[in-house]
Backbone as a ProteinNet text record, in pm:
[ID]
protein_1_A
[PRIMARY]
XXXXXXXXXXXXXXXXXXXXXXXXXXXXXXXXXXXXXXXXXXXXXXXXXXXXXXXXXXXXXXXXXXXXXXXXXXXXXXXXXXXXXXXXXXXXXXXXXXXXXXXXXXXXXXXXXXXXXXXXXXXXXXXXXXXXXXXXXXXXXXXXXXXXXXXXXXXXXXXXXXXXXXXXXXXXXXXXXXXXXXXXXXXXXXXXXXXXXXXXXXXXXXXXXXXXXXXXXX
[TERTIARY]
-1257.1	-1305.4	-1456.3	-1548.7	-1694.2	-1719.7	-1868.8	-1920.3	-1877.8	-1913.9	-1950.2	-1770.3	-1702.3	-1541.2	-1537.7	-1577.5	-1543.5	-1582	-1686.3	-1713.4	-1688	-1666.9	-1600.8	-1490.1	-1398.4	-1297.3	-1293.9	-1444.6	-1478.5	-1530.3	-1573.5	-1608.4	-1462.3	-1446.9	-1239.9	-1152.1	-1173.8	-1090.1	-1213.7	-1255.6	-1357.6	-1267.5	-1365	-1346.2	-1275.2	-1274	-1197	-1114	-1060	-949.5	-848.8	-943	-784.1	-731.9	-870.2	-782	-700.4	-713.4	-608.1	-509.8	-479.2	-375.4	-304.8	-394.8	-308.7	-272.9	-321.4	-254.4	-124.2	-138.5	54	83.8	44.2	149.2	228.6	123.4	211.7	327.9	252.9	364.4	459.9	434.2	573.3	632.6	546.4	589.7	473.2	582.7	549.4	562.5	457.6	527.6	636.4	695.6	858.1	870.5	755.5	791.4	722.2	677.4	687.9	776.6	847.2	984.7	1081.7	1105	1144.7	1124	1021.6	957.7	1000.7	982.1	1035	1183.5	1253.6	1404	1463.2	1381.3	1439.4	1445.1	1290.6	1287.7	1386.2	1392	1493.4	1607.1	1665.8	1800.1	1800.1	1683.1	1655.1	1697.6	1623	1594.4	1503	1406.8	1221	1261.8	1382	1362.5	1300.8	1197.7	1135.2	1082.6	1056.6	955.6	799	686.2	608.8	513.3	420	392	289.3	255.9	104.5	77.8	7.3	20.7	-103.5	-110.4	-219.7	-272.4	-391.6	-436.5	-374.3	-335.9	-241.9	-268.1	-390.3	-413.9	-420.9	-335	-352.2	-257.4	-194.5	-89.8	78	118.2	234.1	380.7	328.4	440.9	480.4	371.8	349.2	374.7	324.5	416	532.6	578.2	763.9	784.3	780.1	821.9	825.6	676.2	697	803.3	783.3	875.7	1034.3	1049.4	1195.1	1189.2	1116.7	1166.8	1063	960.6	879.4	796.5	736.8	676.7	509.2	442.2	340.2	265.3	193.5	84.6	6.8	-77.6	-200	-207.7	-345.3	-353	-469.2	-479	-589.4	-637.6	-811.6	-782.8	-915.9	-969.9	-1132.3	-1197.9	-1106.4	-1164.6	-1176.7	-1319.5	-1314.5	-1241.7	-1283.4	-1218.5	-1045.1	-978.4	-847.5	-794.2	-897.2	-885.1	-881.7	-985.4	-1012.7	-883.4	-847	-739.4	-624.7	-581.2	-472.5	-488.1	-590.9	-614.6	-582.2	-649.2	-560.8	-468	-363.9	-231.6	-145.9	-226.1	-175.2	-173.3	-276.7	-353.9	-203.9	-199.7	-169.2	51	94.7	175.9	196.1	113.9	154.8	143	112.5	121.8	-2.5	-119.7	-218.8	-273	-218.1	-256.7	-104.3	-49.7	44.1	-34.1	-149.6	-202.4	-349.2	-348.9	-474.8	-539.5	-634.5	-743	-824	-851.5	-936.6	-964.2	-1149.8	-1200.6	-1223.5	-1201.7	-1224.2	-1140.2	-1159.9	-1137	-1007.8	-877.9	-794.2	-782.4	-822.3	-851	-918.1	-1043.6	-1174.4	-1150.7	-1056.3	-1046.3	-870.8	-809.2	-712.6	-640.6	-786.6	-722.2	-805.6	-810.8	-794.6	-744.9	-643.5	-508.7	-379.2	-298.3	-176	-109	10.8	145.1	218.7	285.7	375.9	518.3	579.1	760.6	757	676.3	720.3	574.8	503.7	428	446.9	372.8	320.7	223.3	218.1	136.2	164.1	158.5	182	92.1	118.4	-6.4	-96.5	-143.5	-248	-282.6	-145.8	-168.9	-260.3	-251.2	-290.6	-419.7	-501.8	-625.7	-697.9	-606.2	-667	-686.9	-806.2	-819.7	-762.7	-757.9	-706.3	-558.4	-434.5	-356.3	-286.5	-298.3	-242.2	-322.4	-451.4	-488.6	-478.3	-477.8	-378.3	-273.8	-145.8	-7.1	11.4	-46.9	-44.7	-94	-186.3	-245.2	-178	-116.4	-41.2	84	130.1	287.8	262.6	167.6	137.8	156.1	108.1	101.8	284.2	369.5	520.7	557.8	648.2	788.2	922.5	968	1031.8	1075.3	970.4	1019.7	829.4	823.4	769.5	775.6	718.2	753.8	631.8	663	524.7	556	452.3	513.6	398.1	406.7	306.5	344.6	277.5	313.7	388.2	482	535.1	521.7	471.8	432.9	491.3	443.2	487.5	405.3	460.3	310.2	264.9	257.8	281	193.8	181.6	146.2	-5.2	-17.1	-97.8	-160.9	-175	-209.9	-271	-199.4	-276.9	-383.9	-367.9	-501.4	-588.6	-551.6	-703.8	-764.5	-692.7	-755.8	-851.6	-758.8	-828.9	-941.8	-938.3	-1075.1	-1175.1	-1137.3	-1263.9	-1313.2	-1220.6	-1312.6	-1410.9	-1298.6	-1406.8	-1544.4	-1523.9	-1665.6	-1754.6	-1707	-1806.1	-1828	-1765.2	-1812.5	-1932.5	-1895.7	-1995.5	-1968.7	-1825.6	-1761.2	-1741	-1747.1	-1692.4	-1519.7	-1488.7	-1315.9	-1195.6	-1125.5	-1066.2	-871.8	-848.7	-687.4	-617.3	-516.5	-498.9	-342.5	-291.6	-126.2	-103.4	-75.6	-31.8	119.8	146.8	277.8	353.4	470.1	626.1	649.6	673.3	689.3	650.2	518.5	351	396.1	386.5	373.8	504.7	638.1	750.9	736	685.9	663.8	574	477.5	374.7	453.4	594.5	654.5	761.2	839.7	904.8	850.4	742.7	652	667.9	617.8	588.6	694	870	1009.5	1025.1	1030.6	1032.7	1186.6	1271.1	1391.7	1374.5	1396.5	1373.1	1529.2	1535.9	1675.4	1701.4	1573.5	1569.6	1466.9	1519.1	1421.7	1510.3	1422.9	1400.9	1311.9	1304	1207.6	1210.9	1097	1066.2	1017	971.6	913.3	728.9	712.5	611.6	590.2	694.9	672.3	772	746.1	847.1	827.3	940.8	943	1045.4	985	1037.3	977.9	1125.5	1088.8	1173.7	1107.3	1141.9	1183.7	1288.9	1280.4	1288.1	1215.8	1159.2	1287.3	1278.3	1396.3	1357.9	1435.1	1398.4	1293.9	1243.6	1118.2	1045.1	985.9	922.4	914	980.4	923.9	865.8	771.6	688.4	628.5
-801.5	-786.6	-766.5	-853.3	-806.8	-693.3	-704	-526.5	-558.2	-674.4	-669	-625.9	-720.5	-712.8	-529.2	-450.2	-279.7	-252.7	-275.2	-203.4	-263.8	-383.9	-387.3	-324.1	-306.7	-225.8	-93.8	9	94.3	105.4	21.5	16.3	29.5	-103.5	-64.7	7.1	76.5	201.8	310.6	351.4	454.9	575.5	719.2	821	827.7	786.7	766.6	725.2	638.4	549.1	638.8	715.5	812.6	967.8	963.3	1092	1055.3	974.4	884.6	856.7	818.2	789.2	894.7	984.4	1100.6	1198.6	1176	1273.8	1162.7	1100.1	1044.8	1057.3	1034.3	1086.8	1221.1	1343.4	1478.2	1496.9	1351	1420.8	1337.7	1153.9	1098.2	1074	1098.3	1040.9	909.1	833.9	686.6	614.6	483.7	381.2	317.8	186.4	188.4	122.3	46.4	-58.9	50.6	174.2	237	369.4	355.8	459.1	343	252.6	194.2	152.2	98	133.9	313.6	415.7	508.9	501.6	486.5	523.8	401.8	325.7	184.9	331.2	334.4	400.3	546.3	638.9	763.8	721.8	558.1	548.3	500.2	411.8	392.9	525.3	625.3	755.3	760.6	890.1	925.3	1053.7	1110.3	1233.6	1236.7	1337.3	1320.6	1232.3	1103.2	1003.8	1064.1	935.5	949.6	850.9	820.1	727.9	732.1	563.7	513	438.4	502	501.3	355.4	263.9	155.4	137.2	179.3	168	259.3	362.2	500.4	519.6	471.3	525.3	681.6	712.3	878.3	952.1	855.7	896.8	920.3	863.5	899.1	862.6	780.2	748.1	856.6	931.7	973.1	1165	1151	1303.9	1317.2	1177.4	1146	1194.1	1081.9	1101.1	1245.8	1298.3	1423.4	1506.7	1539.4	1625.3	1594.4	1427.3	1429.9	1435.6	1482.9	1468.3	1428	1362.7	1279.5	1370.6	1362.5	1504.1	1509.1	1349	1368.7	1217.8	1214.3	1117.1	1070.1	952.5	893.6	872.8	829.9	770.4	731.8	539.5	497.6	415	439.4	388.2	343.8	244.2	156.7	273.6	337.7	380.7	539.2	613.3	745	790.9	755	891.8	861.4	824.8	760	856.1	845	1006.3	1116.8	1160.7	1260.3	1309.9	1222.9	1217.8	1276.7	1204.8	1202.7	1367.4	1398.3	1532.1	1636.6	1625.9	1735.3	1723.9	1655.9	1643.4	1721.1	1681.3	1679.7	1877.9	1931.6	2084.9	2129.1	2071	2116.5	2129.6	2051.7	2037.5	2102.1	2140.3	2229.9	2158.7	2006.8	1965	1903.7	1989.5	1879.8	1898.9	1958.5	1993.7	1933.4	1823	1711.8	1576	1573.5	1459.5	1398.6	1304.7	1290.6	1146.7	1177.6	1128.4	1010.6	877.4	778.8	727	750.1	639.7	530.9	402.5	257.7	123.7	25.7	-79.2	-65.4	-101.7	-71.2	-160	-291.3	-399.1	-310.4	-300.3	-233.9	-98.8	-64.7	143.8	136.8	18.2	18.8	52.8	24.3	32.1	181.1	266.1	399.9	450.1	397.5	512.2	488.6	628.3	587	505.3	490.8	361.8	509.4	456.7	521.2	512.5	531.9	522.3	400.9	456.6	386.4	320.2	227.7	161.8	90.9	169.1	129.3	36.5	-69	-136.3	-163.3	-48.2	-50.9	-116.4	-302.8	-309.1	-291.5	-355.3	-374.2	-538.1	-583.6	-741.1	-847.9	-794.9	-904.3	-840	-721.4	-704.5	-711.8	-791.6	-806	-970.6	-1073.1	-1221.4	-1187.5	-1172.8	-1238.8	-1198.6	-1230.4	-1169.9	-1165.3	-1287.2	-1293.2	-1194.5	-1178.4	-1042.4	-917.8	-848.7	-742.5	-753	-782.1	-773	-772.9	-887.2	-831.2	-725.4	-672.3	-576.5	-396.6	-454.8	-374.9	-351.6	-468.7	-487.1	-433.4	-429.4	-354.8	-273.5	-163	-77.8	42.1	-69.4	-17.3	0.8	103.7	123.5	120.1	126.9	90.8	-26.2	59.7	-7.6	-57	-176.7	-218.2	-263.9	-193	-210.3	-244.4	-306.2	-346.5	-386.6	-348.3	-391.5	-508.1	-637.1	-750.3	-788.8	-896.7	-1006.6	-1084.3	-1126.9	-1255.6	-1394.1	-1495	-1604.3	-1699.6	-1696.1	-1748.7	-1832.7	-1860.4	-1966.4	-1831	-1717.9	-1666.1	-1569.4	-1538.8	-1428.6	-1496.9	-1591.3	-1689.2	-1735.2	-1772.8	-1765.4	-1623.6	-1534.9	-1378.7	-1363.1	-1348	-1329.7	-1387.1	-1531.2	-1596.7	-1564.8	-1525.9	-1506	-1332	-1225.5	-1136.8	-1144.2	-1252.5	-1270.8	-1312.8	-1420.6	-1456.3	-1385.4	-1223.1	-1122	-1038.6	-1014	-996.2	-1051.3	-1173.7	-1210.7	-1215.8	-1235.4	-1185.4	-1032.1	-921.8	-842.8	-806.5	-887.9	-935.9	-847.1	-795.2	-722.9	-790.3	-770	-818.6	-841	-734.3	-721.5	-838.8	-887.6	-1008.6	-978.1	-1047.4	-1022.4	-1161.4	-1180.4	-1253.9	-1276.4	-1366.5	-1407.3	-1486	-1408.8	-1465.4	-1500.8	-1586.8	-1654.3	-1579.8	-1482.2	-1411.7	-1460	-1603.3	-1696	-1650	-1668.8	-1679	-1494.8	-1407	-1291.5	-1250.4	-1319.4	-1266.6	-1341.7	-1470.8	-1519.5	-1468.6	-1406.7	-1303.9	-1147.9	-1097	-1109.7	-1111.1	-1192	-1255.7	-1229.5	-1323.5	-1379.5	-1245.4	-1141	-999.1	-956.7	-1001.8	-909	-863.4	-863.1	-786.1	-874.8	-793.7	-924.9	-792.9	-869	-817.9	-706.1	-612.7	-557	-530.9	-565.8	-505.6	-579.3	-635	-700.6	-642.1	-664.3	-627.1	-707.1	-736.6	-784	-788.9	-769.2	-719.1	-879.4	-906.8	-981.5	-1028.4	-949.5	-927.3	-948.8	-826.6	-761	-797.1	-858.6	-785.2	-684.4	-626.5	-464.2	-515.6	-514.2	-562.7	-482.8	-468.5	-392.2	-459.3	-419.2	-485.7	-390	-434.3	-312.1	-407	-318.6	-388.3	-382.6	-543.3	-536.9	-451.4	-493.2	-436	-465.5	-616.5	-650.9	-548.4	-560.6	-538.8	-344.3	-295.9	-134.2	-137.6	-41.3	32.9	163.8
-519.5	-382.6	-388.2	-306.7	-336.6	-233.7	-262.5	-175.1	-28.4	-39.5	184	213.5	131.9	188.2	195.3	81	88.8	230.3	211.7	339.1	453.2	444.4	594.2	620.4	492.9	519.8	578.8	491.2	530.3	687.3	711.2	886.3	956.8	896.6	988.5	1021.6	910.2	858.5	813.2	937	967.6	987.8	1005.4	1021.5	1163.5	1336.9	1385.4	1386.4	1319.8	1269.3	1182.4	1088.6	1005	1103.1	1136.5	1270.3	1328	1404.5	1507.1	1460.3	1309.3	1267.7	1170.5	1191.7	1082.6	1196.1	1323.6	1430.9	1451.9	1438	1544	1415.5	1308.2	1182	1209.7	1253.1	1265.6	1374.6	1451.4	1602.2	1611.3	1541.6	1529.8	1367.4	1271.4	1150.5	1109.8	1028.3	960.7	1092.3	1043.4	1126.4	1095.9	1164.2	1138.7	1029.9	1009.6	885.9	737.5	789	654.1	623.3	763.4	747.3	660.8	652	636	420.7	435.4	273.9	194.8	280.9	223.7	243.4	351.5	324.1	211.7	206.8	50.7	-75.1	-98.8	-255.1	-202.9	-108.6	-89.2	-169.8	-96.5	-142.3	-265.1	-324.1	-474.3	-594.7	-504.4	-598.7	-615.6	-579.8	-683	-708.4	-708.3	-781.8	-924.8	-947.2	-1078.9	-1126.7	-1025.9	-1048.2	-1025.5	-1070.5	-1048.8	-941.2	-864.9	-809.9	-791.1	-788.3	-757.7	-599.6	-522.5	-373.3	-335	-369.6	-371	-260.6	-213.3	0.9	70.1	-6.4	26.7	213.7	281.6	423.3	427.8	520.8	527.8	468.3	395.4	300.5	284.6	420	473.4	340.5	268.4	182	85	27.5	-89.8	-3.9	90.7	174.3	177.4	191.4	245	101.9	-20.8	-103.8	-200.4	-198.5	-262.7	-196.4	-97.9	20.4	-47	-70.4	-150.4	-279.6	-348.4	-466.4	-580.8	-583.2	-612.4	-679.2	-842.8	-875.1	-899.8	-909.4	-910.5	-823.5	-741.4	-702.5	-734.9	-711.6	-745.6	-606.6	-498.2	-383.6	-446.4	-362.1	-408	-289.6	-242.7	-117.1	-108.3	-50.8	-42.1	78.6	141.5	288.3	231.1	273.3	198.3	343.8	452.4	545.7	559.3	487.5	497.5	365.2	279.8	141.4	198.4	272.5	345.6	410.5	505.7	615.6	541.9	410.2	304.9	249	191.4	168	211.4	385.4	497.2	483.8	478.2	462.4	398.4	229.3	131.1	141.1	188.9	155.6	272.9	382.1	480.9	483	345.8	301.6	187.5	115.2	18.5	-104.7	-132.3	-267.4	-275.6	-239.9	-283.7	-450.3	-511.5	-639.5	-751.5	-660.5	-716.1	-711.4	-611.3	-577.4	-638.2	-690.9	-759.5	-635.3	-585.2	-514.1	-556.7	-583.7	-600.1	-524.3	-485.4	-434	-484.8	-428.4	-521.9	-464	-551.9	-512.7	-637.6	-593.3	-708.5	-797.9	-775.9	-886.8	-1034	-933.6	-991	-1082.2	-1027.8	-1116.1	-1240.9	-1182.1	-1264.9	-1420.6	-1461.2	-1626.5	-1599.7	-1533.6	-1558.2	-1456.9	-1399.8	-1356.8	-1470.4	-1427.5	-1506.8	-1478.6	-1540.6	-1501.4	-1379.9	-1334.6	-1279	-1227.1	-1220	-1158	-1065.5	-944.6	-821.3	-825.7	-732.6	-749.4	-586.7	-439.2	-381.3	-248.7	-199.5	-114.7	48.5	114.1	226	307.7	342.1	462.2	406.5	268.1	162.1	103.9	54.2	50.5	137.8	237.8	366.9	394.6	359.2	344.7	229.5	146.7	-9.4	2.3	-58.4	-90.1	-184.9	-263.7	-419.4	-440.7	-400.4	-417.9	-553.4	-622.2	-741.7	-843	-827.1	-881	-889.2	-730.6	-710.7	-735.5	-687.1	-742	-887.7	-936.3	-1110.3	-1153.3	-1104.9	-1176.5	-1108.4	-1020.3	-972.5	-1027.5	-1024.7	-1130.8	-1273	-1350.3	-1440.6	-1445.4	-1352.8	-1369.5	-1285.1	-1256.4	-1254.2	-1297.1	-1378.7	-1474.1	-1419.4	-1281.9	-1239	-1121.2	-1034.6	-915.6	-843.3	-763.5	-690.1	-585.5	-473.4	-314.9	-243	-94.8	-52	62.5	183.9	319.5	366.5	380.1	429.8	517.9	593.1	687.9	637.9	741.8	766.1	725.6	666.3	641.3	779.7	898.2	984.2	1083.9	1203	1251.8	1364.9	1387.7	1493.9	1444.1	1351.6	1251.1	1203.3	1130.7	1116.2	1213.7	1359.2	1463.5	1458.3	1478.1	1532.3	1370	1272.9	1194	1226.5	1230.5	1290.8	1391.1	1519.5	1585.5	1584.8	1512.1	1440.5	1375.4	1278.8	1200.6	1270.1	1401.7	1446.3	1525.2	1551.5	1664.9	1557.5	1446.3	1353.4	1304.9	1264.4	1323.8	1381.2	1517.4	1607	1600.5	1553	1546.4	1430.4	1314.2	1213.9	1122.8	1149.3	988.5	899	740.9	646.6	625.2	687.8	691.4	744.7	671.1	700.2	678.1	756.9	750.3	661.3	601.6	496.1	530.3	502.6	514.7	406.7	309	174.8	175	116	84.8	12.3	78	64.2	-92.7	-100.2	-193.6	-339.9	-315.4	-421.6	-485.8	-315.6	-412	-483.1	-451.5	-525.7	-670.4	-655	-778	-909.9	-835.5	-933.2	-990.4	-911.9	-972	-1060.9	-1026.1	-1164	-1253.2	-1302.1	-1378.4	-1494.7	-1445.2	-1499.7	-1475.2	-1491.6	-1520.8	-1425.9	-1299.1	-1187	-1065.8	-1052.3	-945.9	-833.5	-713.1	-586.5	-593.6	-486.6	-480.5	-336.7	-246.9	-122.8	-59.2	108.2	146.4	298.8	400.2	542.7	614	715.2	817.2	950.2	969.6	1156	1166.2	1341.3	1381.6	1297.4	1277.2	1201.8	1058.6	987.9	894.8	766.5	628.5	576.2	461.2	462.4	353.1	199	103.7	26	-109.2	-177.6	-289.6	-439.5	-552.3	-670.5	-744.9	-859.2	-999.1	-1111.6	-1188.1	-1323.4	-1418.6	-1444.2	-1553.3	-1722	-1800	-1934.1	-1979.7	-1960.8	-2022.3	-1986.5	-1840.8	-1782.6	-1783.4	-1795.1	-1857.7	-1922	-1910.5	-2001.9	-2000.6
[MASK]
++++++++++++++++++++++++++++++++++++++++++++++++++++++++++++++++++++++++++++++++++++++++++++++++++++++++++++++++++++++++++++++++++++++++++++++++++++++++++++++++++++++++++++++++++++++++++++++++++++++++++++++++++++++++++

């Protein structure tokens, strides 16, 4: 991801932006398509797992999960006030000294986080260009399981980014929305030992999660 793309993210996902979204976190929860990503891995199991939270936001996955069971965190996120946001949380819940904090581009900081259990990407793919780079380097870093909530590959969906990007433009952010191929990213992976076990989809959205075969542990 180059500089301008960070920070457009960082503009996007500004300091109003994680308040706003870490207050309806307290008063309704997750959104549905990431109640949804957590009740997959609940029924998977993370007791005594560990997890790597990739674009963590304000952190709602990695609250759910510790809260069940889940014994240590990573959150990794391009947006600092979205860390910030995640932090209150984390203090305000009781496990922020389970949670380890990275600012960064997760391409960029990867070969120094750990591997972890669960592995991640809520509504991250589709703000990432390179996808075959992230997901691999993401899939790397799984020992079990890999989950991830994206868009749709559809004409409707594809229609609305574009027309997203070009307000973006005119707003003259760097920040771009992306509709990568369902396809492409299940194939990235295979590739790396990984068979799907769980898939869902909204009008929008789908929620889809993987577990790593034998190869593929480590």
């Amino acid at each position: 991801m180059n500089c301008c793309h960070c920070e457009g993210i960082e503009q996007q996902f500004d300091p109003a932006t994680a308040d706003r979204e870490l207050r309806r976190f307290r008063r309704k929860g997750a959104r549905s398509t990431t109640k949804m990503l957590i009740g997959d891995l609940r029924a998977a199991g993370v007791n005594g797992l560990s997890l790597l939270d990739i674009g963590g936001g304000i952190g709602a996955i990695h609250h759910e999960l510790l809260d069940a069971g889940a014994t240590t965190a990573v959150h990794v996120d391009v947006s600092p006030a979205y860390i910030a946001a995640a932090e209150s949380e984390a203090v305000r819940r009781g496990h922020a000294d389970r949670v380890r904090f990275v600012h960064g581009d997760f391409v960029e900081v990867a070969t120094t986080l750990p591997d972890a259990d669960v592995v991640t990407l809520d509504r991250v793919i589709c703000c990432y260009p390179d996808m075959p780079l992230l997901v691999g380097r993401a899939a790397e870093k799984a020992r079990r399981v890999f989950a991830a909530v994206y868009p749709r590959d559809v004409w409707w969906m594809r229609a609305g980014a574009a027309l997203a990007n070009r307000f973006l433009r005119l707003k003259r952010s760097a920040f771009r929305v992306y509709i990568h191929s369902p396809t492409a990213v299940g194939a990235e992976l295979a590739r790396r030992g990984f068979e799907r076990f769980d898939l869902r989809r909204t009008i929008a959205w789908e929620v889809v999660a993987w577990r790593a075969t034998g190869r593929a542990q480590h």
